[in-house]
C-alpha positions as CSV (number, residue, x, y, z in Angstrom):
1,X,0.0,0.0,0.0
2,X,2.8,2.5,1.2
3,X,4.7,1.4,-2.3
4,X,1.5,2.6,-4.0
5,X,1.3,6.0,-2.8
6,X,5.1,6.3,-2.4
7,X,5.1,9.6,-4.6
8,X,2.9,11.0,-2.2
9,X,4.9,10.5,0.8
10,X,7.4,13.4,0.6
11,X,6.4,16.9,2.4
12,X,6.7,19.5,-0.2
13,X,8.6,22.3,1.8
14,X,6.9,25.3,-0.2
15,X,3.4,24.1,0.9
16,X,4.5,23.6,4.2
17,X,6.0,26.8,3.9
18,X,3.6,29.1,2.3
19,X,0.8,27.4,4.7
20,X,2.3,28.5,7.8
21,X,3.8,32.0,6.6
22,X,0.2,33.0,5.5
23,X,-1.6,31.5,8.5
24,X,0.7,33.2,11.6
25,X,0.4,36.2,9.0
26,X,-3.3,36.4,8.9
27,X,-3.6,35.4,12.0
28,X,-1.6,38.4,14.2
29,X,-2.6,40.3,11.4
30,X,-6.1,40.0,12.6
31,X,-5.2,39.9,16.1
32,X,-3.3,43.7,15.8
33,X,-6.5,44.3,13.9
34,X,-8.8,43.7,16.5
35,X,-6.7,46.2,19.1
36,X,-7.5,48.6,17.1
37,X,-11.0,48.5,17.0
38,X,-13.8,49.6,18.9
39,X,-15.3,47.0,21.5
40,X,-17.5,44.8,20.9
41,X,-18.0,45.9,17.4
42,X,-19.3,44.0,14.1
43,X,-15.5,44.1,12.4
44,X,-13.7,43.4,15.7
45,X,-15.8,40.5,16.4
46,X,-15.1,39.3,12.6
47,X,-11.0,39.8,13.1
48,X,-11.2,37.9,16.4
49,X,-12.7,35.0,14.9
50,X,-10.5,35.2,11.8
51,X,-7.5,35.8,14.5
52,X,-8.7,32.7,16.4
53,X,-8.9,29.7,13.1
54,X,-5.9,31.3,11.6
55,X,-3.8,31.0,14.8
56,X,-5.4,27.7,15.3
57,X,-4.2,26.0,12.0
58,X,-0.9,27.3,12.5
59,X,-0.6,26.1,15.6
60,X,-2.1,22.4,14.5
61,X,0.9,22.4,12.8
62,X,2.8,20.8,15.6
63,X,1.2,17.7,14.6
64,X,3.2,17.1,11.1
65,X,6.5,18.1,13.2
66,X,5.9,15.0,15.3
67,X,5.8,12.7,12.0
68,X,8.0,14.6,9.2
69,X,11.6,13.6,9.6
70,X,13.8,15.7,11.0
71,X,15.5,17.9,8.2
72,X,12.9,17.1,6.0
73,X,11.7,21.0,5.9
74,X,14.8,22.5,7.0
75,X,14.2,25.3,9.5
76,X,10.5,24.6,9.9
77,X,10.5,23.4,13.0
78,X,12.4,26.4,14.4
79,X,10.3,29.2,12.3
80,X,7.1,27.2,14.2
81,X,8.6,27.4,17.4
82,X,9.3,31.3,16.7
83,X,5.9,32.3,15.0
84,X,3.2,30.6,16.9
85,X,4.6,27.6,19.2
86,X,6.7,29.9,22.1
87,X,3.6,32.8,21.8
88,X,1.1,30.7,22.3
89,X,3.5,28.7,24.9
90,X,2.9,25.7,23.2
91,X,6.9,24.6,22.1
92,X,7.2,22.0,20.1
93,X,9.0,20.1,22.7
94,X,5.5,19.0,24.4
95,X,4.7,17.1,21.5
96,X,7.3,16.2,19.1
97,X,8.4,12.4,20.8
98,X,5.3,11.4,23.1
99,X,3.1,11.7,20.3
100,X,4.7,8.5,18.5
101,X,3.1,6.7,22.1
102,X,0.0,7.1,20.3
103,X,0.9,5.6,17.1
104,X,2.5,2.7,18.6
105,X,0.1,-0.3,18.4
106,X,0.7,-1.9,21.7
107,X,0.1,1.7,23.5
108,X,-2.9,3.5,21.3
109,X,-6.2,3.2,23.3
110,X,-4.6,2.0,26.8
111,X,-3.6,3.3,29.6
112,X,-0.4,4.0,28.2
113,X,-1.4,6.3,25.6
114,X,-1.4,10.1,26.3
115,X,-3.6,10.8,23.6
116,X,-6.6,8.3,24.6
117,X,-9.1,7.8,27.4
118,X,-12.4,6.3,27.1
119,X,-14.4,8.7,26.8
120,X,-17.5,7.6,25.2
121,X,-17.6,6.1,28.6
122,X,-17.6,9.3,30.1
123,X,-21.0,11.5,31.4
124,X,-22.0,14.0,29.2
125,X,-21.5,16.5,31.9
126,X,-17.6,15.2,31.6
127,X,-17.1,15.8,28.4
128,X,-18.2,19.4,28.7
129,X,-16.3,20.1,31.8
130,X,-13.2,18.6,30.4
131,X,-14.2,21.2,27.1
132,X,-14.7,24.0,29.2
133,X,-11.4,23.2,31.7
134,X,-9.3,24.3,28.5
135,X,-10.1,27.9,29.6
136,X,-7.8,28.2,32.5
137,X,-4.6,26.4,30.8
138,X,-3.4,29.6,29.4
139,X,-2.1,30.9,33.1
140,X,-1.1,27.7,33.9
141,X,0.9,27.2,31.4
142,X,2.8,30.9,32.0
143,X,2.7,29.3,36.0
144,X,5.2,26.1,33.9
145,X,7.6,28.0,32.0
146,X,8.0,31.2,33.8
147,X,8.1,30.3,37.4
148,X,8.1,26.6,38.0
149,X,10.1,25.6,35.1
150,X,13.4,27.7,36.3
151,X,12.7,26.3,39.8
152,X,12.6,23.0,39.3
153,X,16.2,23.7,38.1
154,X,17.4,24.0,41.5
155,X,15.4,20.5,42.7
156,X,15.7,17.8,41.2
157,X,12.8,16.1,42.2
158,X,10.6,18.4,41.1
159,X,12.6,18.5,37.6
160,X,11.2,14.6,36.6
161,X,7.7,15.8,38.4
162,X,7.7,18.5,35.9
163,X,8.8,16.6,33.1
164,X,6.7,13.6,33.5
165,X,3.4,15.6,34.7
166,X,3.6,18.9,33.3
167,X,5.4,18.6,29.8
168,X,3.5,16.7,27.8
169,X,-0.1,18.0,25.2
170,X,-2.3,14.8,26.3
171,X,-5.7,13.7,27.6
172,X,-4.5,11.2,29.5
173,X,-3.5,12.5,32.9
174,X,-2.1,9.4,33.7
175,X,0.5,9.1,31.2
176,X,4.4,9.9,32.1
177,X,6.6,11.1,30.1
178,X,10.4,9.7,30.3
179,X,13.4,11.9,30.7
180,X,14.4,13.1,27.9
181,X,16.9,11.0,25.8
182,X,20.4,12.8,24.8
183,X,19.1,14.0,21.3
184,X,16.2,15.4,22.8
185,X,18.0,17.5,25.1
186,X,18.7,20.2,23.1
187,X,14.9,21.0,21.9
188,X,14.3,20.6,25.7
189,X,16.3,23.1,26.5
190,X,15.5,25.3,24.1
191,X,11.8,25.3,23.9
192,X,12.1,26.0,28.3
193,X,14.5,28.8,27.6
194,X,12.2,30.5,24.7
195,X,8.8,30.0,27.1
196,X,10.2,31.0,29.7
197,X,11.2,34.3,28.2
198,X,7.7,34.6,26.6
199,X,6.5,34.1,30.2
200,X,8.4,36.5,31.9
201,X,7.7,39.1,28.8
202,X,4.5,38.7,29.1
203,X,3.8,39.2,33.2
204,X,6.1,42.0,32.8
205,X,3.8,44.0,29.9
206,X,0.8,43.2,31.5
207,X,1.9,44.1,34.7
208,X,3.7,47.7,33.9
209,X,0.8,48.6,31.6
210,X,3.0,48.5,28.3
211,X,0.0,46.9,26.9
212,X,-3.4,47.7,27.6
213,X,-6.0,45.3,29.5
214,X,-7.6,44.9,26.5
215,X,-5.3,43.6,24.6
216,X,-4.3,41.0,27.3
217,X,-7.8,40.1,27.5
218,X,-8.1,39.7,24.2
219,X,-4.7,37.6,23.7
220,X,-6.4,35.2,26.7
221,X,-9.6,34.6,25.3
222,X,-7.4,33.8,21.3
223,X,-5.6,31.3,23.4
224,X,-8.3,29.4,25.0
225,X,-10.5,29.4,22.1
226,X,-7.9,28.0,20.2
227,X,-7.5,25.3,23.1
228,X,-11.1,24.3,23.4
229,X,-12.1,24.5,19.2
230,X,-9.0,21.9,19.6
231,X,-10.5,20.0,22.6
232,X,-14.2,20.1,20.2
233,X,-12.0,18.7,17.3
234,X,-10.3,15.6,19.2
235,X,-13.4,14.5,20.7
236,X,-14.4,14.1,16.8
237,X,-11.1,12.5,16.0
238,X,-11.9,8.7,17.5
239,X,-14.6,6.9,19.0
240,X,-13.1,6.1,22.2
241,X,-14.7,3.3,23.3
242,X,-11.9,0.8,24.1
243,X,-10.7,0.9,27.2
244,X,-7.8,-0.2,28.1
245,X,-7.4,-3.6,25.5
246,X,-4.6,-3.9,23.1
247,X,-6.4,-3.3,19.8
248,X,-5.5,-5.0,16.0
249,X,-4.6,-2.7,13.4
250,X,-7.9,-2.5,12.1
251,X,-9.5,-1.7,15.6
252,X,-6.8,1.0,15.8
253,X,-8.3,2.7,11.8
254,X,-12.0,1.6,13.1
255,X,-11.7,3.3,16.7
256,X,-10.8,6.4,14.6
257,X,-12.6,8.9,11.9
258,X,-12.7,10.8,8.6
259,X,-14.4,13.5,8.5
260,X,-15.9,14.0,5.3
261,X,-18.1,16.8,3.7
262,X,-17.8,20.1,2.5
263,X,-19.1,21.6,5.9
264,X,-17.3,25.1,6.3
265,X,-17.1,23.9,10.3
266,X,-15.4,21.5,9.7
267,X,-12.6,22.6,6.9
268,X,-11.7,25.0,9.5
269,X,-12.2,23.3,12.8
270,X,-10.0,20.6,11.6
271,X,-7.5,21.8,9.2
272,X,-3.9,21.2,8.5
273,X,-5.4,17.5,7.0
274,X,-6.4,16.2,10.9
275,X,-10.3,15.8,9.1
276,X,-8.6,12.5,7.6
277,X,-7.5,11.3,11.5
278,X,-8.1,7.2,10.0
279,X,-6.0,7.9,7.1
280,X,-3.9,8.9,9.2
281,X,-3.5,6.4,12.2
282,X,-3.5,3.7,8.4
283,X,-0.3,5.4,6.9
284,X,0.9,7.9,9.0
285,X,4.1,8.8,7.2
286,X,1.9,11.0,4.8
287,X,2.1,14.9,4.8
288,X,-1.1,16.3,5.6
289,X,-1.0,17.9,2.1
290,X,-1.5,14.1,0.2
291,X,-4.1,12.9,2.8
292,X,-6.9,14.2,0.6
293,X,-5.8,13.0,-3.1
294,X,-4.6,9.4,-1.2
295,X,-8.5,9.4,1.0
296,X,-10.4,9.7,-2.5
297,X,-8.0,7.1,-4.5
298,X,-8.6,4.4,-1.4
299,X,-12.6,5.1,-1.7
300,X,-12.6,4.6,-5.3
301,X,-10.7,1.6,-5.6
302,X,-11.3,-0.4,-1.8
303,X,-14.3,-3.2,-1.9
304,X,-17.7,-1.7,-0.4
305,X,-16.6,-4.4,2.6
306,X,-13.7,-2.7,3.6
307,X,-13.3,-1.5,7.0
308,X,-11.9,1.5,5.8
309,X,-15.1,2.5,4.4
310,X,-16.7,2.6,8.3
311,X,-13.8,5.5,9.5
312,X,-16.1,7.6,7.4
313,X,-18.6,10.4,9.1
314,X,-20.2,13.1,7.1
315,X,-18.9,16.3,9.4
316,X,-17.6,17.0,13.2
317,X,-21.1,18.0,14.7
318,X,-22.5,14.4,13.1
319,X,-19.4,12.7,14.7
320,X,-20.2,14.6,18.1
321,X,-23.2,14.0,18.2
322,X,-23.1,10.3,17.6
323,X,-20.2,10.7,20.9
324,X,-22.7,12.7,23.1
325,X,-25.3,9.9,22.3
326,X,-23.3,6.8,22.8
327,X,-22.2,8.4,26.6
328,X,-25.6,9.6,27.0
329,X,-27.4,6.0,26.8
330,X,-24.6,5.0,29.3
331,X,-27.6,7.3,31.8
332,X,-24.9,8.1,34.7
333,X,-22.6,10.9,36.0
334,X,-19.2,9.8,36.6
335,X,-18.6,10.9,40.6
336,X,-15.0,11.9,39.1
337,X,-16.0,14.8,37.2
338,X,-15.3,17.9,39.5
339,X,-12.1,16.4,39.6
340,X,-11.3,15.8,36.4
341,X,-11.8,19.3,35.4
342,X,-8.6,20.0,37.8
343,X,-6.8,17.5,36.5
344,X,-7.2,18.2,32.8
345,X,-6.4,21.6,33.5
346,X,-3.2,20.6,35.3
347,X,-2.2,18.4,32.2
348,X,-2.2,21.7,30.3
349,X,-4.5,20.9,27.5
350,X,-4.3,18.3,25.1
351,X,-3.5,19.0,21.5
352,X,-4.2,15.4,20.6
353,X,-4.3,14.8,17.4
C-alpha cells in the first residue's frame, strides 16, 4: 500500500511553507486588527474569529512536526517554534516524541497512551467540563515556564515531576513522560528557555501597563479558544470506546474517523489534514497535504466491505453528536467529574491529534 502511494509520501517544503507564513500572517494580522477596533463591534468580532482559526491552524501544525523527519523541511521546526509555538506557549517540545506513544500499536487506546481515554464512557457532563477546563490552561501554562520551570532547576525532584506531569499535550493525565533522551535535550532546552522568556515578557507587559487590559484580554480569550475548538476537534477525531485492551490494526483505523463533507465547520475546525485522523493512524508517514488525493484514491478503488469505508462520518457535529449519544445511553454521572476538570487543566491541554 505505502509502495502505492510512495510519490505521495514526501512533504513538499513550499506548501509547508507558504501554509504557515500566510496563517501566523493572517492570523496576528487579525489579532493587531482587532486592538485597534472599537469593543464589541461587528468588524472586531469578525477579526477575532478570523485571529482565532488562523492561529489555530498554525498552531495544528505541531502535529506534522511530530511525523516529518527531522530535516525534511529545513528550519520549519524552528520558524514554528518562533511564529506561533513559544507565543502561544505551546513549544514543540511538548509534542514532538510522546506523540509516536499514540501511534505505537501496543500503546494506542490504553492506559499508556497520552492521547486516549475512554471517553464515550464518560457523562456528558464530563465531556463538557473537560471542554470548558481548557479555559484556565493559558495561566497555567505561563505558571510552567516562567516560574516553575526555572525552579525545578534547583530541585531535582521536582525536575522529573515537571517533566513527566507537566510537559506533555495529552488527555491522558495518567500518562508519564520519560526523561528526555540525549538527542532530545537540546529541543528541551531550548523550547524552556524560549517560554520561559515569553512568560516572563508577558507578566512584565501586563503588569507595567505596556499593553493595555484589553489587549491581554483579548490575547487570553485567542488562546483558550484556540485550546477548546482543539478539545471540540479531538473529541471528533476517535470513537473512544476501548478501554484499556490492546487493539489490531484495524481496531486501531475503526476506533478512529474521517471526517468527510464540505461543511465550512469542519474545513476550519479541523484543518492542517487532521479531518482525515483514519487515514492517518493507516499510513501515518503521509504529509497532511497528500491525505486528501490518497483518501479519494482508497474510496474509489477499496471493496464496499472494507473496514476503511466505516472511519467515514459526514462532518464534526455528526461525529459529536453520535459521541454525546453513545455516553448519554450510558444514563450516569461519573462521581469523578469535578475532579477531572482540575486534572485536565493541570495536564495543560491536550493538542491530541
Amino acid at each position: 500500500m505505502y509502495r502505492r502511494f510512495s510519490a505521495q509520501l514526501e512533504p513538499r517544503s513550499e506548501i509547508y511553507w507558504l501554509d504557515l507564513v500566510t496563517s501566523v500572517t493572517v492570523g496576528w494580522g487579525a489579532f493587531a486588527w482587532a486592538t485597534a477596533l472599537a469593543p464589541w463591534s461587528a468588524l472586531k468580532i469578525v477579526a477575532l474569529f478570523v485571529s482565532t482559526f488562523a492561529l489555530y491552524r498554525a498552531i495544528l501544525f505541531i502535529h506534522e512536526l511530530a511525523h516529518i523527519k527531522q530535516g525534511a523541511v529545513p528550519g520549519f521546526e524552528t520558524a514554528w517554534n518562533l511564529l506561533i509555538g513559544l507565543p502561544l506557549l505551546a513549544p514543540s517540545l511538548m509534542y514532538v516524541g510522546p506523540h509516536t506513544d499514540h501511534h505505537r500499536r501496543k500503546i494506542f487506546g490504553t492506559s499508556l497512551d497520552p492521547e486516549y481515554e475512554p471517553i464515550a464512557r464518560w457523562s456528558p457532563i464530563k465531556i463538557l467540563w473537560s471542554g470548558f477546563s481548557m479555559f484556565f490552561v493559558p495561566p497555567i501554562l505561563v505558571l510552567r515556564w516562567g516560574i516553575v520551570g526555572p525552579i525545578s532547576w534547583l530541585v531535582p525532584p521536582l525536575r522529573r515531576l515537571l517533566i513527566e506531569r507537566a510537559s506533555t499535550l495529552l488527555i491522558n493525565g495518567a500518562y508519564k513522560r520519560r526523561m528526555p533522551t540525549d538527542s532530545e535535550r537540546e529541543r528541551f532546552l531550548l523550547g524552556e528557555v524560549g517560554a520561559a522568556a515569553v512568560s516572563w515578557a508577558m507578566i512584565y507587559v501586563a503588569w507595567s501597563g505596556i499593553v493595555a487590559p484589553s489587549t491581554v484580554i483579548q490575547y487570553y480569550c485567542i488562546s483558550a479558544a484556540v485550546l477548546m475548538i482543539n478539545y471540540a476537534r479531538t473529541l471528533a477525531a476517535h470513537r473512544y470506546e476501548n478501554d484499556d485492551s490492546e487493539l489490531d490494526d484495524i481496531g486501531q483505523l475503526l476506533d478512529s474517523v474521517n471526517l468527510m463533507g464540505g461543511s465550512w465547520l469542519t474545513m476550519i475546525s479541523a484543518p492542517v489534514g487532521l479531518r482525515y485522523h483514519a487515514l492517518h493512524h493507516f499510513m501515518p508517514a503521509l504529509p497532511y497535504h497528500s491525505l486528501g488525493a490518497v483518501n479519494r484514491a482508497l474510496l474509489e478503488e477499496l471493496p464496499a466491505s472494507s473496514p476503511y469505508r466505516n472511519t467515514q462520518e459526514s462532518g464534526m457535529i455528526v461525529t459529536l453528536r453520535s459521541l454525546f449519544a453513545t455516553a448519554s445511553s450510558r444514563g450516569h454521572i461519573d462521581p469523578g467529574d469535578v475532579h477531572h476538570v482540575e486534572e485536565t487543566a493541570g495536564n495543560a491541554g491536550g493538542l491530541e491529534s
